[in-house]
C-alpha positions in Angstrom: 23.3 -49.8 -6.9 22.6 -47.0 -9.3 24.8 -44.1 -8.9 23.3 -39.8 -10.0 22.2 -39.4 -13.7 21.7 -43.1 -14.6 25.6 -44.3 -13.6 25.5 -47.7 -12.2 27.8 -50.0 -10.8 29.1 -52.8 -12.4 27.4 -55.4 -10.5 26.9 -58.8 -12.5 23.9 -59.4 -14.6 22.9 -62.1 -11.7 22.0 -61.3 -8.3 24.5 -61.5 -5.7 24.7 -63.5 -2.6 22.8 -62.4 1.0 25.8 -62.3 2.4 27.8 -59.6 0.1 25.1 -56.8 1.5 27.0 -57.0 5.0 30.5 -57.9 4.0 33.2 -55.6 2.4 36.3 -57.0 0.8 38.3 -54.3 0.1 37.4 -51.1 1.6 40.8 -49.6 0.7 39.5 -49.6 -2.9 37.7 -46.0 -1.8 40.9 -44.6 -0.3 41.2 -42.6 -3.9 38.1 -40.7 -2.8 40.0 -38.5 0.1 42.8 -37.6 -2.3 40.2 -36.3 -5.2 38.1 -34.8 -2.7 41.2 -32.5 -1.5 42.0 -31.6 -5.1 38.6 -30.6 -5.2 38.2 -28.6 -2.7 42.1 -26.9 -3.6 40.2 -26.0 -6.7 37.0 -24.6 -5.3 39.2 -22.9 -2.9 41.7 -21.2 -5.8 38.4 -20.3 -8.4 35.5 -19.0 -5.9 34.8 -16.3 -3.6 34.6 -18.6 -0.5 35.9 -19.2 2.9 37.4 -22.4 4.5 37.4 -23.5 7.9 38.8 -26.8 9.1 38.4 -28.7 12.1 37.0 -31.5 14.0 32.8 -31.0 15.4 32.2 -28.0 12.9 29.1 -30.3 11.4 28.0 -32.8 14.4 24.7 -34.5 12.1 27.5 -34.7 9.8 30.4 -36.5 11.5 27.4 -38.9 13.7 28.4 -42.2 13.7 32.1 -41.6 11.7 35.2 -42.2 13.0 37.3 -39.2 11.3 40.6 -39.7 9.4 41.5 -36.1 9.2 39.9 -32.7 10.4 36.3 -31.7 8.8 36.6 -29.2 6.0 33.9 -26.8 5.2 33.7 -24.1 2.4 31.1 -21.6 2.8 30.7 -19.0 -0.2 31.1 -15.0 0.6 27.4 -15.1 -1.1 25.0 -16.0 1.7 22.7 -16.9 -1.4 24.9 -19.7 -2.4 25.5 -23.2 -0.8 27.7 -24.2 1.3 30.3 -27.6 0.9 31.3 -29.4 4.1 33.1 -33.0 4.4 34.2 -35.3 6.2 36.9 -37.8 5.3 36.1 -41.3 7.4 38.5 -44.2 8.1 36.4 -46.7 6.1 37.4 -45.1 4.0 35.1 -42.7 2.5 33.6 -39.5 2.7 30.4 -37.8 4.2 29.4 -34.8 2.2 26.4 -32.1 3.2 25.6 -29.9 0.0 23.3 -26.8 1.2 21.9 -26.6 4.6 20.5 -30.1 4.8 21.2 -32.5 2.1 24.2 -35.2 3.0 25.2 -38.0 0.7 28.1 -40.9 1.7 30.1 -41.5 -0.9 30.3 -44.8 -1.5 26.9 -45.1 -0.9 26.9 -48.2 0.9 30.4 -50.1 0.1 29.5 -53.7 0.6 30.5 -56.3 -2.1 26.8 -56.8 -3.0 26.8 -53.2 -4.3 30.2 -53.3 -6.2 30.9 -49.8 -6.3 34.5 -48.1 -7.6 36.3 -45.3 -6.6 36.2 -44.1 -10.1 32.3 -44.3 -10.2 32.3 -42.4 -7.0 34.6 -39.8 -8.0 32.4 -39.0 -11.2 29.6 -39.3 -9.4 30.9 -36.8 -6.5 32.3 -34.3 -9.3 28.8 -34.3 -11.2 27.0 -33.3 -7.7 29.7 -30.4 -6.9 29.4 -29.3 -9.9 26.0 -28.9 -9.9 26.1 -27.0 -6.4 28.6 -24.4 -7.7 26.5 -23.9 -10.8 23.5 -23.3 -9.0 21.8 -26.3 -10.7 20.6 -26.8 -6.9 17.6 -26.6 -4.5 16.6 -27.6 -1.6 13.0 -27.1 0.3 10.7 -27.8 3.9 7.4 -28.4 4.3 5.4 -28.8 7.6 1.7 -30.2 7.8 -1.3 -27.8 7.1 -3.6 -29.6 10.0 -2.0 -31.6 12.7 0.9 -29.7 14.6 3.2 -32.3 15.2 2.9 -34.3 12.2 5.1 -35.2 9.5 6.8 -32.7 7.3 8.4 -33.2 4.1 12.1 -32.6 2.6 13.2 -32.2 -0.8 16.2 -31.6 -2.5 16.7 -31.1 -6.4 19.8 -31.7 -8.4 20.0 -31.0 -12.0 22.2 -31.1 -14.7 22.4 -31.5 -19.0 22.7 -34.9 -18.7 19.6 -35.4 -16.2 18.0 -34.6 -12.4 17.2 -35.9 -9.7 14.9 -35.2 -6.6 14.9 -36.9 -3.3 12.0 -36.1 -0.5 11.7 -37.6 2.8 10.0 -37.4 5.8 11.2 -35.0 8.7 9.5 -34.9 12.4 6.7 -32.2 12.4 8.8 -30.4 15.1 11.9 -30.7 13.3 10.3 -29.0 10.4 8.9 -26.2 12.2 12.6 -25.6 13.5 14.5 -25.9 10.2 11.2 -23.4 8.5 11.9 -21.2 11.9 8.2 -21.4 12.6 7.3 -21.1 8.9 4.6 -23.5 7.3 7.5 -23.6 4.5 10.9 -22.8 3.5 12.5 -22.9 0.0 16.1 -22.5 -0.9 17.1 -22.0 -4.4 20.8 -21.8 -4.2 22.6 -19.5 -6.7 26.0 -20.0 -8.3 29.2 -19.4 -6.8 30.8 -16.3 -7.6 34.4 -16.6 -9.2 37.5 -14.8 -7.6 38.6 -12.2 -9.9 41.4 -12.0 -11.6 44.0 -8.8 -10.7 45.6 -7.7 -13.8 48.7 -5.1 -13.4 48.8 -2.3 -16.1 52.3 -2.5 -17.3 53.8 0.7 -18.6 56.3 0.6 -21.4 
């Protein structure tokens, strides 16, 4: 499966068995991706202006279907104008992140052996994406139907970086578009950068 930015896995040059799309081997191969998502988050935590809240139901669309191995964590920027960060670390194991107010993305995307993803593809892959967020390289946007009133809307989110972009719509529920637009026909968030903690210097006198 093709990872952000043109990474891929490496999946042989023929095509796998129907069975390796429902089996997985070796889920444990991901456990890596708890441990660099901590570090990242450490990081975030040390070089931002943010706040971080732990704890388990803080994101319920987020946690859906997960069975948690540790307690959600969340980092939401002092700048209202910049997106939040929240995850959460699953027994498979693996990670379920939300970027923004309504973009998730699984990492590993899917895990079977059909796929053949890596930790280490996943990590770059994860890094690459947070990146982008802090940066501000990253938008997101609602639409809702001109005519019928409970037709479908449209969601897209935009990533973007030096080394290339991508852009994912879908479909959302007419209703559940008016209530993530608050009523609006349209809603469009262009998140900024994070803003970096200052450094205090002490004036030394000789």
């Amino acid at each position: 499966m093709a990872g952000w930015y043109g990474y891929a896995s490496s999946q042989n040059a023929e095509s796998p068995e129907d069975s390796a799309y429902s089996r997985v081997t070796n889920p444990e191969r991901f456990r890596p991706l708890h441990a660099a998502m901590l570090e990242i988050l450490g990081r975030l935590e040390s070089d931002f202006e943010v706040e971080r809240s732990e704890g388990h139901g803080l994101d319920a669309e987020l946690e859906r279907g997960l069975e948690p191995a540790r307690p959600h964590v969340r980092l939401t920027p002092r700048d209202p104008e910049a997106a939040p960060i929240a995850v959460v670390f699953s027994t498979f194991p693996g990670l379920n992140v939300r970027f923004g107010r309504w973009f998730s993305e699984p990492f590993p995307s899917c895990g079977c052996d059909a796929c053949d993803e890596s930790a280490e593809g996943e990590i770059e892959r994860l890094k690459e994406m947070v990146d982008d967020v802090v940066a501000g390289r990253f938008c997101e946007s609602i639409r809702r139907p001109l005519i019928s009133f409970r037709g479908t809307g449209w969601r897209e989110t935009k990533f973007w970086s030096s080394v290339g972009r991508r852009t994912n719509r879908s479909r959302v529920d007419g209703d559940r578009a008016r209530e993530l637009t608050g009523g609006g026909r349209r809603l469009d968030l262009n998140w900024k950068p994070w803003r970096r903690r200052r450094t205090i210097r002490k004036d030394r006198r000789v």
